[in-house]
Every structure is written in structure tokens, then in C-alpha cells.
N, C-alpha and C positions, 0 to 999 in steps of 0.2 A: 492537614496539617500542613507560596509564591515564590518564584524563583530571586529571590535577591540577589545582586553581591557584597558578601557580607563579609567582616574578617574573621578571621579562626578563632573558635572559641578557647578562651584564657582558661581553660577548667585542668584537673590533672588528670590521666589516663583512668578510665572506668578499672574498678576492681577486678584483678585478673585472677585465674583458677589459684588457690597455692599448691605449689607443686608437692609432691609426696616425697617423702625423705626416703633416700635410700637403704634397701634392706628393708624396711618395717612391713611387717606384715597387711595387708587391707583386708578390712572384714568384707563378706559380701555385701553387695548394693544393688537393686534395693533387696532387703529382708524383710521387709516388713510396709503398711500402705504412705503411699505422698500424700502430702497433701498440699493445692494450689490457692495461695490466698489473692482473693479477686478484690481489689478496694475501691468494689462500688456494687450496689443491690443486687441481689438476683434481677434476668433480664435484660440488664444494660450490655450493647455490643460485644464487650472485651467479657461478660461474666456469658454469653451464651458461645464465643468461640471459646473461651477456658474450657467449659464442659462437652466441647465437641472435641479438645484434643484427645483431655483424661478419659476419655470414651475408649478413644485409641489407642493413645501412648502408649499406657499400660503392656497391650501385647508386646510393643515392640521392646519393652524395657524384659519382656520375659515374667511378668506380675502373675503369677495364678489367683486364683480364687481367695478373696478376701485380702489381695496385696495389690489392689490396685488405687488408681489417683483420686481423692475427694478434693471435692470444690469446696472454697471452706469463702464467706461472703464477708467482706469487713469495710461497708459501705461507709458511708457520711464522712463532712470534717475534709472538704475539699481531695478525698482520696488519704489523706494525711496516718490517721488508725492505720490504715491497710500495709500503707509503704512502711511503715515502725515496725509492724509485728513481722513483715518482710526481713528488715535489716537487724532484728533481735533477734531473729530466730537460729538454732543450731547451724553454723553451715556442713550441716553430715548429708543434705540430700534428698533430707526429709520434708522438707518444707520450700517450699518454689511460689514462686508470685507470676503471675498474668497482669500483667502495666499496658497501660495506654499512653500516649502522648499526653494526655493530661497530669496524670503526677510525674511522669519522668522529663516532661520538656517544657511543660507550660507553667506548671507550678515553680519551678528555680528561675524562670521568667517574668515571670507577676510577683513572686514574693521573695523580698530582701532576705526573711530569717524563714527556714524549715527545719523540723527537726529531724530528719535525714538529707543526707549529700546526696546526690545521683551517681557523682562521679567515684565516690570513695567507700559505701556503704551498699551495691549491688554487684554482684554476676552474671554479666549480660550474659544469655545462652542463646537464643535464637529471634529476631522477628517472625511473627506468626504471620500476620495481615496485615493492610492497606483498607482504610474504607475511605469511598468519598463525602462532601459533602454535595449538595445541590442550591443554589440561589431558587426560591419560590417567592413567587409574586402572589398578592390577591386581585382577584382578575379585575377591580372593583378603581385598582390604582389606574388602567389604561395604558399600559407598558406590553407590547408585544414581546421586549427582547432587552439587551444590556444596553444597547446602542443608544435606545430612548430614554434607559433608567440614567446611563452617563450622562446623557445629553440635560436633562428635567434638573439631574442635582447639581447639574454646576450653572444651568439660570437661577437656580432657588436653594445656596448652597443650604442644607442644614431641613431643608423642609420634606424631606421621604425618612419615614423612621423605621424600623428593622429593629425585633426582637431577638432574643438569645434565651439560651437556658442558665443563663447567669452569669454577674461579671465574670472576666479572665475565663472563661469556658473556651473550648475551642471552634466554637460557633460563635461565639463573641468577637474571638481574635480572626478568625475565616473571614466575615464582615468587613474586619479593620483593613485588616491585607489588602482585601478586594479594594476597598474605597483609598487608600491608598496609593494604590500602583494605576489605578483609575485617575487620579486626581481630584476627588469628589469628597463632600463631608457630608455623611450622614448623621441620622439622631438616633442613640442606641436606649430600645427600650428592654431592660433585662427581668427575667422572670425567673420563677426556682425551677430551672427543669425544663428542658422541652419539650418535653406533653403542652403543659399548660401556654408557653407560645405558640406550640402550631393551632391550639383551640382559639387563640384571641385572635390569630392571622387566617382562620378561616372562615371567624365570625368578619371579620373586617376594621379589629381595634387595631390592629396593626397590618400594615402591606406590605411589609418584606422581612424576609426569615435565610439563614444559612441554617439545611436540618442535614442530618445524615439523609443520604439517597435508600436507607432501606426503611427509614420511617415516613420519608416523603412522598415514595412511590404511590403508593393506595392513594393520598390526596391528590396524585399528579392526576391519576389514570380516573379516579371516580369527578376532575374537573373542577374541584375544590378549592386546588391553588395553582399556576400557570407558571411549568418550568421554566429558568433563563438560561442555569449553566452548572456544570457539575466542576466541581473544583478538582479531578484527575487530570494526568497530561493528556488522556483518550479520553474520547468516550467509553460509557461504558456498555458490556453486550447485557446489561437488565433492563438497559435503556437507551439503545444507539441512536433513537430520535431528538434525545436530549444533545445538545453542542457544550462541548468544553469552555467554561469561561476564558481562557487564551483565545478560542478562535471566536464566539459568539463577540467579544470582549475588544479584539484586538490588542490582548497583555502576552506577546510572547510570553512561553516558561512559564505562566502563571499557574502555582498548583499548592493543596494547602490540604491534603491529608489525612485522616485520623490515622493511628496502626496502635497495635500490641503485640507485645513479644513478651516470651518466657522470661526470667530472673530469679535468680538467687541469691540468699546474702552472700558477701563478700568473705573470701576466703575455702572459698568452696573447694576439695580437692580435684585435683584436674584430672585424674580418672574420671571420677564422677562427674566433673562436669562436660569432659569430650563425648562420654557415654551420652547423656542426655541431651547434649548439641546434635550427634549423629541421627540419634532418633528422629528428635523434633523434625530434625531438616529433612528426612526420608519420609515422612508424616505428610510435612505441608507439602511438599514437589509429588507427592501421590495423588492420580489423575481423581481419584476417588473420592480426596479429603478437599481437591481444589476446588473441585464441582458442587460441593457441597457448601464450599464456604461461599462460592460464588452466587449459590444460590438466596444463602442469606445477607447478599446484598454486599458483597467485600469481593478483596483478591488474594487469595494466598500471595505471599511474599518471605521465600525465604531468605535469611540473610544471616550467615553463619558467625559467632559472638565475637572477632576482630570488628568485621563488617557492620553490625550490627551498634557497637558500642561506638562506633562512630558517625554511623546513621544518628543517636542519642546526642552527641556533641552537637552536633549540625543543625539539628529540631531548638534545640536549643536556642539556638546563637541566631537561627532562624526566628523565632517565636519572641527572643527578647529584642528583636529591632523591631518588631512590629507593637509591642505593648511597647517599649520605649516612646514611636512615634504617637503611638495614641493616649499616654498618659496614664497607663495601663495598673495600677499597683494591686496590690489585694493585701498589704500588710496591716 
């Protein structure tokens, strides 16, 4: 999800806990099972860290048996279903969403009209994770590194093409950034999905791809497609032989993200919502659940829901100079 300088995003403050009226009694919380609505297919990054947290949560919430957290999957429609039944649903606590940078930062940046706000119809509670992406080459191009891919597309601006998993995708916009702050024009070939681009970039219909580093790796390692740089501020320890687009690159700051964190709709009581800010964050900073996540190719990143809700501004306001520069719309 590049370091720009960008100005402050014009948005108004993310929805905050509503606070509980004094005297009134609160029923207990939770009573009865959550459930976390993912708005994208079983499998996809943010629906396999959902079901690694609800694994856990749950104990820490005090859940016994049969009162713990379902994954409940509300795929397709640009994330769009998912984020709705998010911002409709009860705010009693019962119902919580797992968001990625795609419907909370990319979507209010590619599209004029959504039928929820980010900033006015959510409960940021916690960032979960960080994943990167990685630049892969097919070995077929003749590109050792970034150095030669810069140097090729600014003699022949427009002539190296580079797939996506679909317009406004955040491999779509990783690409853009890169070429960007590089000063180079690429030709974007978009596909539904990134399965089906890393298939046509290892058959050779296409030579360059941004994928997530945990779907990339097996092609990296099996020699298939030929790392250039991972879009983190590090490198990462799944792959310390790979170099940082900043350094491989020469783009100081350059860095461009996926992540997910917990939400809730807006109006959430702030018991209930300190309560499950506490958890989450004692969850992901748990050496147990880091290890784990790191395993499957990410970083725990905790970021408590002040911090968090304005990490979401910033992705933002980040995301839409970059679709602004490249013409980006999706309405």
C-alpha cells in the first residue's frame, strides 16, 4: 500500500466509540457468538488473517464453547456487499468486519460515488497486519534488477507491460506508484484476479507483475519469475535476498503496502469497543500470533483505533494522488 508529500486528507474524523450514558445499566458483552464479515472470498490474505485471529480472539474475549467468532465471507462487487452489511449491521458488537486497504483506502480513491463513507459509517478498532507486495519479472524480459527495467522504459517509454488483478486493485496502483516516482510509463495489462496474471507472466504473455510476496514466493524460489524488489521499507526475513524497491530502485521512502484491520460499524459503545481494541492489540503483539502471521507471508502491525483511524486517512490521501496521477477512476 510510496512515501509522497502529500497534503492532509479533507475527510472528517473516522467514527468514534459512542460513549455510554451515564447510570444505564450494560448488558454483558459478548453473550452470545461474533461474527467477522470478510468482503472478499474465502482464501484471500485479509479472509485467512480474519480466521487466524477468530481462532484466538475469542479466549481473550472470555467466549466459551459455542460463543465464539465466525467468519462469515461477503465477496465480489469491488468489496462494496461486504463494507454495507458492515456499516448496516447492529453496532451492539456482534458483528465486526476484517477490511484491507482495498475497500477502506483504494475504493474512496478510485470511486467518486460508494455506498458507504469510510470516514463516517466505520469503528476503526485495531490494524491487524502489513503485507508486502514484490515487482516480478519473467526471466524472458532480460532485466537482472530495477536499474535496467528504469533505464529500457524511459529509452522506449510505454513498451514493458505489467499485469494486475484488476483495474484500481492495489497491484494495479503499487505498479502506478512505482512508475511514478521512477519516472517511467509503463503499459498496464489488467486481468480479473491475480491467479490468472501470474499464469500469463509465467507463461510469458506478459513480463512484469506487482503480486503479494506470499503468493509470489513459490514462483520466485521454483525460478519461474525473477524477483526485482519488494515494496516494504525492509526487506523482508521470508526473503532477505530479495532488496527493497527504495534501495534496489534508488526511490528513497518508497513503500506501498497491503494491511487489514478489525472495524466495526459506527456508533459502537466504547466499552465494547476499548474491550475488543485491548484484545486485538495483546493478540497481534503476541510473539506466537506474530510468528504465525509472519509465517504466512505478512507482519503483525499493531495500531491502536486513534492511530489506526488515521493510518486510514493517510492510505487514502496516499492512494488518491497516485490514481489521480495515473487517471485512475473506476466509477
Amino acid at each position: 500500500m510510496p512515501a509522497l508529500a502529500l497534503p492532509s486528507l479533507a475527510l472528517p474524523t473516522l467514527a468514534r466509540p459512542a460513549a455510554a450514558q451515564p447510570g444505564a445499566a450494560q448488558p454483558a458483552w459478548p453473550a452470545r457468538p461474533i461474527r467477522i464479515v470478510v468482503p472478499f472470498p474465502p482464501g484471500q490474505a485479509t479472509d485467512i488473517m480474519a480466521r487466524l485471529l477468530a481462532e484466538r480472539l475469542g479466549e481473550r474475549l472470555g467466549q466459551g464453547a459455542g460463543q465464539g467468532l465466525v467468519v462469515e465471507n461477503r465477496g465480489g462487487g469491488a468489496s462494496i456487499p461486504g463494507m454495507e452489511a458492515i456499516a448496516h449491521a447492529p453496532a451492539d458488537g456482534y458483528t465486526l468486519g476484517m477490511a484491507s486497504s482495498g475497500p477502506l483506502a483504494i475504493n474512496p480513491a478510485v470511486m467518486d460515488t460508494l455506498p458507504y463513507d469510510v470516514a463516517r459509517d466505520f469503528t476503526p478498532i485495531a490494524l491487524v497486519f502489513t503485507t508486502p507486495l514484490v515487482a516480478v519479472a519473467h526471466p524472458r524480459l532480460g532485466i537482472a534488477g530495477l536499474p535496467a527495467l528504469i533505464a529500457r522504459a524511459k529509452t522506449a517509454p510505454g513498451s514493458i507491460d505489467y499485469a494486475s488483478g484488476g483495474p484500481g486493485s492495489s497491484l494495479h496502483l503499487a505498479a502506478e506508484a512505482f512508475a511514478q516516482r521512477a519516472g517511467i510509463r509503463l503499459t498496464h495489462i489488467p486481468y480479473r484476479g491475480s491467479g490468472p496474471a501470474m499464469a500469463d507472466l509465467i507463461a510469458g504473455n506478459v513480463t512484469l507483475m506487482f503480486d503479494s510476496l506470499a503468493a509470489a514466493l513459490p514462483h520466485i524460489r521454483a525460478g519461474r519469475v525473477r524477483a526485482l524488489g519488494v515494496t516494504a521499507p525492509q526487506r523482508m526475513p521470508q526473503a532477505p535476498e530479495i532488496p527493497t524497491i527504495a534501495e534496489a530502485a534508488e526511490l528513497p521512502g518508497f513503500s506501498a503496502n497491503g494491511w487489514a484491520g478489525l472495524i466495526a460499524p459506527a456508533g459502537l459503545p466504547a466499552p465494547i469497543a476499548g474491550r475488543l481494541a485491548e484484545a486485538v492489540l495483546a493478540l497481534v503483539r503476541d510473539r506466537a500470533f506474530a510468528a504465525r502471521v509472519e509465517e504466512l507471508g505478512a507482519v503483525a502491525a499493531p495500531l491502536p483505533p486513534d492511530e489506526f483511524a488515521r493510518f486510514i486517512a493517510e492510505e487514502v490521501t496516499r492512494w488518491r494522488a497516485v490514481a489521480q496521477a495515473a487517471n485512475v477512476k473506476l466509477d
